[in-house]
N, CA, C and O atoms as CSV, one atom per row, in Angstrom:
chain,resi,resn,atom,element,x,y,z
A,1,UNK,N,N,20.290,-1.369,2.604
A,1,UNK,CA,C,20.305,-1.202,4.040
A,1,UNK,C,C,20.428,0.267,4.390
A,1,UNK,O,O,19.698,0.646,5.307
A,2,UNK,N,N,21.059,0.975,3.939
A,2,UNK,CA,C,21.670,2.618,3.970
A,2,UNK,C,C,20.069,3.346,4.225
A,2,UNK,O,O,19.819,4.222,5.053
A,3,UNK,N,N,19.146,2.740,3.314
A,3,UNK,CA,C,18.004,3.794,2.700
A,3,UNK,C,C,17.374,2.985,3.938
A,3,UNK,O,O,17.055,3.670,4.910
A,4,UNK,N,N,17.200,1.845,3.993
A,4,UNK,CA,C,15.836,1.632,4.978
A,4,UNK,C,C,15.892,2.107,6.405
A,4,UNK,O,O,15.028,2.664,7.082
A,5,UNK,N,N,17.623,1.602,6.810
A,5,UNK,CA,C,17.954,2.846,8.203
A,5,UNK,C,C,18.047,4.319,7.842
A,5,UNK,O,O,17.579,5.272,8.465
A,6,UNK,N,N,18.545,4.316,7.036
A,6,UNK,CA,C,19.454,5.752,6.976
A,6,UNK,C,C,18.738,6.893,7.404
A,6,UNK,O,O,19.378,7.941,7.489
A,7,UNK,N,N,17.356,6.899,7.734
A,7,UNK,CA,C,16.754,8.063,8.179
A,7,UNK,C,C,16.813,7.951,9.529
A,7,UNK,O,O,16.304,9.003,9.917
A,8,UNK,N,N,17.210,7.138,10.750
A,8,UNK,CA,C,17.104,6.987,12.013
A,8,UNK,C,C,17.639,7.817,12.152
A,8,UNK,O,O,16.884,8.746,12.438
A,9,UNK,N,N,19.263,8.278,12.100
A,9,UNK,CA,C,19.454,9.209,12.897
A,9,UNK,C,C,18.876,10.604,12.769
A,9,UNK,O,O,18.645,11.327,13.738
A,10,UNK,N,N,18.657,10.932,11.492
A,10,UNK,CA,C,17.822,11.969,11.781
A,10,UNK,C,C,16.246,12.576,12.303
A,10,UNK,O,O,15.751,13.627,12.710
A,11,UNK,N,N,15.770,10.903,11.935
A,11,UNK,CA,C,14.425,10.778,12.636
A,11,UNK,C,C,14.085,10.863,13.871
A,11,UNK,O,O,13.239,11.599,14.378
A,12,UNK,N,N,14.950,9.876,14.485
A,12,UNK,CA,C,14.820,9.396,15.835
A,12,UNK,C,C,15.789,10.399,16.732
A,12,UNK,O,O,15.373,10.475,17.888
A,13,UNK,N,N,16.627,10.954,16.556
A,13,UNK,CA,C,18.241,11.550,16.774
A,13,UNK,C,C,18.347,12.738,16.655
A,13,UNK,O,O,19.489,13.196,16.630
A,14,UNK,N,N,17.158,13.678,16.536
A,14,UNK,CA,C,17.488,14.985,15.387
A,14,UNK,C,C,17.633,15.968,17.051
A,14,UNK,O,O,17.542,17.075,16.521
A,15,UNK,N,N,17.703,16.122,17.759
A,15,UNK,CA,C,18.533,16.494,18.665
A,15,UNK,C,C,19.699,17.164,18.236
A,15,UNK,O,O,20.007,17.181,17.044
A,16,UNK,N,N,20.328,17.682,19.054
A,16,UNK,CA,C,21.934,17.807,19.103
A,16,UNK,C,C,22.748,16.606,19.077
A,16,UNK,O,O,23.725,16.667,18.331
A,17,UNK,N,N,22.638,15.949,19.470
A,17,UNK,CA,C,23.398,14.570,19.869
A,17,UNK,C,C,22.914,14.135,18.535
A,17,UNK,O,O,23.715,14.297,17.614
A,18,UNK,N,N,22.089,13.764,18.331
A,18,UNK,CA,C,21.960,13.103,16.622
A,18,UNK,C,C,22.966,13.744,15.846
A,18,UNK,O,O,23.998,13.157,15.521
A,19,UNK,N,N,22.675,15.098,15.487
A,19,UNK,CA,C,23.580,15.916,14.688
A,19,UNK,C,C,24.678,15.661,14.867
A,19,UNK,O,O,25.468,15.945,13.967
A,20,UNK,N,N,25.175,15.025,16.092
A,20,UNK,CA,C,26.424,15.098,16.355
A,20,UNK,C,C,27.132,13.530,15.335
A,20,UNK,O,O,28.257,13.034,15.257
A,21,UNK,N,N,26.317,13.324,14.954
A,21,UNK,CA,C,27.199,12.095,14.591
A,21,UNK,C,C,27.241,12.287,13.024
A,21,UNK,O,O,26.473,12.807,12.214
A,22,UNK,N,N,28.694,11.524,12.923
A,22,UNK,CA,C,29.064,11.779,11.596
A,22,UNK,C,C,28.722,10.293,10.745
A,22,UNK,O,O,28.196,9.313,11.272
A,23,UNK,N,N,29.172,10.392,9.252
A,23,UNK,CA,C,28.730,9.144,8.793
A,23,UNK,C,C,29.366,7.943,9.021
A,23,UNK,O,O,28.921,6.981,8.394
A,24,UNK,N,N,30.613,7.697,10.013
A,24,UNK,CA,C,30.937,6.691,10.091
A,24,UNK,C,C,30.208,6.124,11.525
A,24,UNK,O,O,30.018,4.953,11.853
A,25,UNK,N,N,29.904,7.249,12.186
A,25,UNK,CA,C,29.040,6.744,13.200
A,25,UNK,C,C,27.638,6.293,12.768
A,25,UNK,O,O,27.050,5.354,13.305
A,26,UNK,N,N,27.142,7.028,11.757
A,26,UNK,CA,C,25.560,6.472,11.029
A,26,UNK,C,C,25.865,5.122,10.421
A,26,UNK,O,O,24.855,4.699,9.857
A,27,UNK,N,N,26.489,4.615,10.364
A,27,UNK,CA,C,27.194,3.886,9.172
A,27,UNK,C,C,27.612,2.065,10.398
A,27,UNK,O,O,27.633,0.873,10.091
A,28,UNK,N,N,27.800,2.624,11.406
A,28,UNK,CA,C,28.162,1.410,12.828
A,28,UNK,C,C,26.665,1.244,13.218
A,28,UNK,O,O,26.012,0.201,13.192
A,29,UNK,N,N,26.269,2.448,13.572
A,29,UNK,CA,C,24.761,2.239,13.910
A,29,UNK,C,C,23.585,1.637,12.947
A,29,UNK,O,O,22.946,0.613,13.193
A,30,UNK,N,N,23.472,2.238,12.127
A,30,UNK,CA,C,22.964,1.292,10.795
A,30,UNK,C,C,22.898,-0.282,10.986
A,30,UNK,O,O,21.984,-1.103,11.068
A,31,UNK,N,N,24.230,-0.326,11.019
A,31,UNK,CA,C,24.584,-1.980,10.686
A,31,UNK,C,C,24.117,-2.410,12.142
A,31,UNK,O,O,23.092,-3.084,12.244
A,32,UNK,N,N,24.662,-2.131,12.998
A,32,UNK,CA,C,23.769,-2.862,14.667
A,32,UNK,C,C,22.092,-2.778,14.266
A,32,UNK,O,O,21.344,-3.689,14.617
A,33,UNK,N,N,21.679,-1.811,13.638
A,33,UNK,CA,C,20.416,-1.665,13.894
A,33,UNK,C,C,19.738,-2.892,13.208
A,33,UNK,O,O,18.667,-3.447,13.449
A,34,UNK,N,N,20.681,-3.133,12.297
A,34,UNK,CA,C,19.997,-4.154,10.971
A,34,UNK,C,C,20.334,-5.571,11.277
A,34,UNK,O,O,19.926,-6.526,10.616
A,35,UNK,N,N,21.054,-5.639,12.252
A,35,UNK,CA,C,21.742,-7.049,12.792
A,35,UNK,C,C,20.618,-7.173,14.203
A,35,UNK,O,O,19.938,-8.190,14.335
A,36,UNK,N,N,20.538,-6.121,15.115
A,36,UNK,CA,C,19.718,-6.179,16.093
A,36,UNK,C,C,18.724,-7.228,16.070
A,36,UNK,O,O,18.428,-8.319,16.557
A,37,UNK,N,N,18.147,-5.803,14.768
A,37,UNK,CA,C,16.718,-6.349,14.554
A,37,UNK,C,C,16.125,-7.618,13.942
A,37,UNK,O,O,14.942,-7.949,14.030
A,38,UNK,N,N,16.923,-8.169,13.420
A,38,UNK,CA,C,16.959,-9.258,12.470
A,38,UNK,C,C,17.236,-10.360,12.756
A,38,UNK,O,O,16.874,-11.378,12.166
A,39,UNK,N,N,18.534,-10.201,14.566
A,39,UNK,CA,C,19.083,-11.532,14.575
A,39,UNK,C,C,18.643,-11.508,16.521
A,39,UNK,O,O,18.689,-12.556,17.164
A,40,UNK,N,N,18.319,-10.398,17.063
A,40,UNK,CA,C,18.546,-10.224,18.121
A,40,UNK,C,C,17.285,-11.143,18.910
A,40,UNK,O,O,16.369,-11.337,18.111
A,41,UNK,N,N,17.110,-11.537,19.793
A,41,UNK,CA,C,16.277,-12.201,20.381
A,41,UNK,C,C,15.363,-11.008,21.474
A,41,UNK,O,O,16.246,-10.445,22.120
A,42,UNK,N,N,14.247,-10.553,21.817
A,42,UNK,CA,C,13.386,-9.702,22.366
A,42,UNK,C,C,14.135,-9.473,23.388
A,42,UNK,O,O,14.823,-10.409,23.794
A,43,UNK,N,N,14.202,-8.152,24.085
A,43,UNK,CA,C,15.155,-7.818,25.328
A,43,UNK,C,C,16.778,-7.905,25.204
A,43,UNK,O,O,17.553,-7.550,26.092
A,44,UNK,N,N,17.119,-8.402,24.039
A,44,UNK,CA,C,18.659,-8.725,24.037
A,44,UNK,C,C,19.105,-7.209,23.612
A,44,UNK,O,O,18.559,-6.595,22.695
A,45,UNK,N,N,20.183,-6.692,24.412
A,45,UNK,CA,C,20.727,-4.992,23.546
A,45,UNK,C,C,22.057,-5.632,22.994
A,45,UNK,O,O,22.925,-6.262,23.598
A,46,UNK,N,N,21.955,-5.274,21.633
A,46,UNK,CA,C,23.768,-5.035,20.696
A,46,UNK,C,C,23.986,-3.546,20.777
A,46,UNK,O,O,23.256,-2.555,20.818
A,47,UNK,N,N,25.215,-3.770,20.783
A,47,UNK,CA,C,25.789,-2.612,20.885
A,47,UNK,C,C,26.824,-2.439,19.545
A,47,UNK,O,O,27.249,-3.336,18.817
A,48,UNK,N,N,27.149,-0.603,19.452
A,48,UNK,CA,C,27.914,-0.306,18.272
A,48,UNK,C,C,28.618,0.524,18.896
A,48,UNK,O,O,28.035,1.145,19.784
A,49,UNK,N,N,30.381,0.882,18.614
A,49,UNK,CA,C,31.250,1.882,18.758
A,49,UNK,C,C,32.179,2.211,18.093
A,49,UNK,O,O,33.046,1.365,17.872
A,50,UNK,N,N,32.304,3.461,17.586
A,50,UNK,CA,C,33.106,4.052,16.118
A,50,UNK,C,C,34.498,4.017,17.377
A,50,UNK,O,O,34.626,4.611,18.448
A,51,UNK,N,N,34.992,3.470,16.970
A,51,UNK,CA,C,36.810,3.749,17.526
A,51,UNK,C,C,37.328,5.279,17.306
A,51,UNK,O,O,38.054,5.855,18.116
A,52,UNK,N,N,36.963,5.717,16.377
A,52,UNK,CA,C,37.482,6.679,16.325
A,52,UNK,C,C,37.004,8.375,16.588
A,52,UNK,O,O,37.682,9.402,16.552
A,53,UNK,N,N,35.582,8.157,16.855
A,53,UNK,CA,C,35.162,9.106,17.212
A,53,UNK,C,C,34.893,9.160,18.914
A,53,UNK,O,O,35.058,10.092,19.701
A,54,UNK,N,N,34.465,7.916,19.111
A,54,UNK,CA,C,34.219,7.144,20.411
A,54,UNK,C,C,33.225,7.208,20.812
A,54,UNK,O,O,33.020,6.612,21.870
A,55,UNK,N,N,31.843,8.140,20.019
A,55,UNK,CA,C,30.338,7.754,19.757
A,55,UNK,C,C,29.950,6.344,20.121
A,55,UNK,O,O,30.867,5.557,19.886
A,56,UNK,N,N,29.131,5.925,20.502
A,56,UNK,CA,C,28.646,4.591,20.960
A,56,UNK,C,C,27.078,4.824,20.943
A,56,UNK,O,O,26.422,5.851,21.115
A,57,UNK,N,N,26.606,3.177,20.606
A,57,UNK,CA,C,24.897,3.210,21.315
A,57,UNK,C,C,24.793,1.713,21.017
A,57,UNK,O,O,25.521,0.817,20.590
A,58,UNK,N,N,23.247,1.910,21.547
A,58,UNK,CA,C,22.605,0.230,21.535
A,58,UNK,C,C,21.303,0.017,20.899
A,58,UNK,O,O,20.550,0.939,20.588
A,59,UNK,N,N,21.071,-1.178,20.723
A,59,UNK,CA,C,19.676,-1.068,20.018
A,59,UNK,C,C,19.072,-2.492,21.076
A,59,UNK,O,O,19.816,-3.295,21.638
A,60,UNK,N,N,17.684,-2.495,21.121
A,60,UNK,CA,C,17.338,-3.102,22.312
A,60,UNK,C,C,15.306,-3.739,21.646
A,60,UNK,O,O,14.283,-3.058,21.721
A,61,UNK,N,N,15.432,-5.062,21.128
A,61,UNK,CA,C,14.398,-4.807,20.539
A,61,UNK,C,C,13.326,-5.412,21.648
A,61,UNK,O,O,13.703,-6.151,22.558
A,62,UNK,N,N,11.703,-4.941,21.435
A,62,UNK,CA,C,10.963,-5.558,22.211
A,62,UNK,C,C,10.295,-5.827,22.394
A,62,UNK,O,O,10.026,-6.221,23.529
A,63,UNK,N,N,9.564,-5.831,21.508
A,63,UNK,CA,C,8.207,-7.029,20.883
A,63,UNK,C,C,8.597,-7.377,19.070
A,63,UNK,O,O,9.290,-6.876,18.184
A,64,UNK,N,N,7.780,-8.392,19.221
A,64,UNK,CA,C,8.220,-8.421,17.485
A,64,UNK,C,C,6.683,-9.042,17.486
A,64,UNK,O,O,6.101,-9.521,18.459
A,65,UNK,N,N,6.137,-8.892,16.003
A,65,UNK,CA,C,4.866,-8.908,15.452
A,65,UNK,C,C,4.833,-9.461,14.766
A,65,UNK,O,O,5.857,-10.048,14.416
A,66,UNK,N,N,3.405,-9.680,13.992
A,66,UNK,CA,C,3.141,-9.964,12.616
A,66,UNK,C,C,1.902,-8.712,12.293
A,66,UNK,O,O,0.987,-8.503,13.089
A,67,UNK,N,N,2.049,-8.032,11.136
A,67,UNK,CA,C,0.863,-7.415,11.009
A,67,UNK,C,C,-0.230,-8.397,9.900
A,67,UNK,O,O,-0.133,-9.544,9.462
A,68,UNK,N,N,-0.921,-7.669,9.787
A,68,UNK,CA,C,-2.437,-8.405,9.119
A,68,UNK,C,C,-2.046,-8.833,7.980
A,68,UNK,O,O,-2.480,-9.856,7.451
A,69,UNK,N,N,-1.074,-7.982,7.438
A,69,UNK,CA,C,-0.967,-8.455,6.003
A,69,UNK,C,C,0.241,-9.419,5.522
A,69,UNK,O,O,0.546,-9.626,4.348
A,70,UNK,N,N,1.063,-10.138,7.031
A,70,UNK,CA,C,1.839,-11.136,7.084
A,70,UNK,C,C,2.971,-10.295,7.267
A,70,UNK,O,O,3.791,-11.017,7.836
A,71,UNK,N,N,3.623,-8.830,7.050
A,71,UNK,CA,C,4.845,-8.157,7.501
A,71,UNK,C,C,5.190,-8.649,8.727
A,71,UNK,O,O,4.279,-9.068,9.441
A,72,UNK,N,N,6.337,-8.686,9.126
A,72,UNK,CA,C,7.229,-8.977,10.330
A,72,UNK,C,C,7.807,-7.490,10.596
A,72,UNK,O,O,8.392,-6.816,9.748
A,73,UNK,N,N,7.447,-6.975,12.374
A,73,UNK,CA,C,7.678,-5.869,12.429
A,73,UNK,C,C,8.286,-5.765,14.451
A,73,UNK,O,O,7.928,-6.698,15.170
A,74,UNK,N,N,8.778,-5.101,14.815
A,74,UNK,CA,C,9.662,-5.076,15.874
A,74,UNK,C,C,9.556,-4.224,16.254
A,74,UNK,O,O,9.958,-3.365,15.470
A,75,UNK,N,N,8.991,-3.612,17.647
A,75,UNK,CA,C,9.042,-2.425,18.449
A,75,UNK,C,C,10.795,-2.225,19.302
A,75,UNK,O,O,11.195,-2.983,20.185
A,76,UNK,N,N,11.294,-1.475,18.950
A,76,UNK,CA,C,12.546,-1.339,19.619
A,76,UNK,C,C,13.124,-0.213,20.496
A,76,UNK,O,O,12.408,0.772,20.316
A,77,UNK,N,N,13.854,-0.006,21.142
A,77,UNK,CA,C,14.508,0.718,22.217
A,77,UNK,C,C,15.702,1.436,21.637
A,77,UNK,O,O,16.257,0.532,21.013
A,78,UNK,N,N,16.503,2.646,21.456
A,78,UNK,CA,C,17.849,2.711,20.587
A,78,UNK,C,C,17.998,4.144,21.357
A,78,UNK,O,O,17.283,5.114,21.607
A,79,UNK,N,N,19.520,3.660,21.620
A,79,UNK,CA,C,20.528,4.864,22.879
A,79,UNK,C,C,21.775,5.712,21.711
A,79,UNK,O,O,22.637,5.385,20.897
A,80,UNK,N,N,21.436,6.407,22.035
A,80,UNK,CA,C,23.126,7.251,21.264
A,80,UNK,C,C,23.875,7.611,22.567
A,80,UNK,O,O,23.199,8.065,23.490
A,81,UNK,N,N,25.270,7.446,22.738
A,81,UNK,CA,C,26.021,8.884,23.150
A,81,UNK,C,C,26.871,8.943,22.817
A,81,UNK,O,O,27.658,8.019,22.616
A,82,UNK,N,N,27.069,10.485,22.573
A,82,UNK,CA,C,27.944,11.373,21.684
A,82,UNK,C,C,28.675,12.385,23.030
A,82,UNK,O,O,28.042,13.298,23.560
A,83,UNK,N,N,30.108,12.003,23.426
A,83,UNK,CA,C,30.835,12.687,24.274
A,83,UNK,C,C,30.485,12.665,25.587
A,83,UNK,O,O,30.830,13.540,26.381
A,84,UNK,N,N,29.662,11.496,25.933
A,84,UNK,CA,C,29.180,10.696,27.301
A,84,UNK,C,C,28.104,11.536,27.701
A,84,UNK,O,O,27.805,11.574,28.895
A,85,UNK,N,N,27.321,12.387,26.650
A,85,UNK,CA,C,25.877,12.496,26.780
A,85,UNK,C,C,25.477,11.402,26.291
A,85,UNK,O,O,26.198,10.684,25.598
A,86,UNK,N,N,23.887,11.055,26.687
A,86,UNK,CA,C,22.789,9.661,26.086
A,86,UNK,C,C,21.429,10.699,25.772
A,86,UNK,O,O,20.803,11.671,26.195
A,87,UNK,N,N,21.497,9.814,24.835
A,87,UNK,CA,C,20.140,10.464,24.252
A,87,UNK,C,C,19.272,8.878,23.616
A,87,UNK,O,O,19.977,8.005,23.110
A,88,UNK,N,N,17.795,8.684,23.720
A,88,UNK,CA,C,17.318,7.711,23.564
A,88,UNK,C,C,15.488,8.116,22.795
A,88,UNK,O,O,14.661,9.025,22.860
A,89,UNK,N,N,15.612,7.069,22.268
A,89,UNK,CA,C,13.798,6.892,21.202
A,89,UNK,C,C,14.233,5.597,21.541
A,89,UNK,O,O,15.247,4.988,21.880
A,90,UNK,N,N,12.345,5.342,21.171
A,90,UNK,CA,C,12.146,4.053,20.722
A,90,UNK,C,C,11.298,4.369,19.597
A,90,UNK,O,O,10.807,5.463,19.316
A,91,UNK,N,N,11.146,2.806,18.740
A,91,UNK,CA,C,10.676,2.985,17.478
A,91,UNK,C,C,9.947,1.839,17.018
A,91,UNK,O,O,9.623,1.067,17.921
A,92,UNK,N,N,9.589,1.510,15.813
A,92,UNK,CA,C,8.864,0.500,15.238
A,92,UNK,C,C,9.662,0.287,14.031
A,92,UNK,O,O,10.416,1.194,13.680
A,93,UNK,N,N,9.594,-0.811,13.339
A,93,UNK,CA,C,10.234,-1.482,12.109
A,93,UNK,C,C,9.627,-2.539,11.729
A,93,UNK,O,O,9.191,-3.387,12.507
A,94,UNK,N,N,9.511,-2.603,10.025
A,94,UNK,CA,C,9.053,-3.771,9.599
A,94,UNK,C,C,9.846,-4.570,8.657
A,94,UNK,O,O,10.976,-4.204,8.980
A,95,UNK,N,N,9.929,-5.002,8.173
A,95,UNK,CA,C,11.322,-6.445,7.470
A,95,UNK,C,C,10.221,-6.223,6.195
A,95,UNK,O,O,9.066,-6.640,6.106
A,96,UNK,N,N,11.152,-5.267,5.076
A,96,UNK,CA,C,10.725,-5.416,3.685
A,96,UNK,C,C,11.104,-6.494,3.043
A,96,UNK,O,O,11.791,-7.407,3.501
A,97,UNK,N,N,10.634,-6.395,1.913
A,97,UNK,CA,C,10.941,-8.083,0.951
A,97,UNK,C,C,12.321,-8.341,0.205
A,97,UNK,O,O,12.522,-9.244,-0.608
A,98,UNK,N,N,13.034,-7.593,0.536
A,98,UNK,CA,C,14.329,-7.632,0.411
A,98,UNK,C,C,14.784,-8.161,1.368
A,98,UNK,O,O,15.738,-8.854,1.016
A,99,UNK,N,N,14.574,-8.222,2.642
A,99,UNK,CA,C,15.178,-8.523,3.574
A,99,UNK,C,C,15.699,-7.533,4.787
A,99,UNK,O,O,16.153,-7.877,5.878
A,100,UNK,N,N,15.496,-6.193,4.269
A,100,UNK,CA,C,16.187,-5.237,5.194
A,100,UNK,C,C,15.222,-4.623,6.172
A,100,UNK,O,O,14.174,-5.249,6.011
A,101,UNK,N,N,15.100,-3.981,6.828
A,101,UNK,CA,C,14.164,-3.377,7.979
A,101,UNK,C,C,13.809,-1.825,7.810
A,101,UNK,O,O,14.804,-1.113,7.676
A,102,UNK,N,N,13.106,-1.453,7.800
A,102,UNK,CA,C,12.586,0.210,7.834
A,102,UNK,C,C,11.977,0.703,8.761
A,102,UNK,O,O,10.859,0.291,9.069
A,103,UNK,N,N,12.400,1.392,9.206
A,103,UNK,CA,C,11.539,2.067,10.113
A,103,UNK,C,C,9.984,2.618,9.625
A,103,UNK,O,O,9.539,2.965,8.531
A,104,UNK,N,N,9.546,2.544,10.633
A,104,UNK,CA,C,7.880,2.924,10.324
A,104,UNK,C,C,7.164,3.891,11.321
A,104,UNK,O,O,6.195,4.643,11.218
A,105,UNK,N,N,8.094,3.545,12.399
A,105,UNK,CA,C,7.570,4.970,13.576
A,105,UNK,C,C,7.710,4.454,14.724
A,105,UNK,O,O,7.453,5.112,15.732
């Protein structure tokens, strides 16, 4: 799960506000992202918040697919804020054969 998210925040995030988050915040977000996407129903937002940093965001998915070659893939919506700035992308993901989700763009 680490590797198939783990590039969002710097992908999607590479901002200031991305930078701003540390790994326990990559680490809350991750896991929403992978629960979102996987369990969330189209339009539904989950949300994630590190207690201790007090970083927060959401993930918001909103179409889901099939591509040609039978992959299952999800256009999604995803908010950071870091010190009650928001910063926001949206993105694409497809459900590898493991089970976990990757981003794709």
């Amino acid at each position: 799960m680490a590797v198939a998210i783990g590039g969002l925040a710097g992908a999607y995030f590479g901002g200031e506000l991305g930078k701003s988050l540390d790994k326990a915040d990559r680490a809350y977000m991750r896991r929403n992202t992978q629960d979102g996407l996987e369990y969330s129903k189209t339009g539904t937002t989950t949300s994630w918040k590190n207690p201790d940093s007090g970083n927060s965001g959401t993930i918001t998915p909103k179409q889901t697919y099939r591509k040609a070659d039978g992959q299952h893939c999800r256009e999604f919506e995803q908010t950071v804020y870091v010190d009650g700035r928001e910063e926001a992308a949206t993105g694409r993901a497809c459900r590898e054969p493991d089970g976990t989700w990757k981003i794709v763009g």
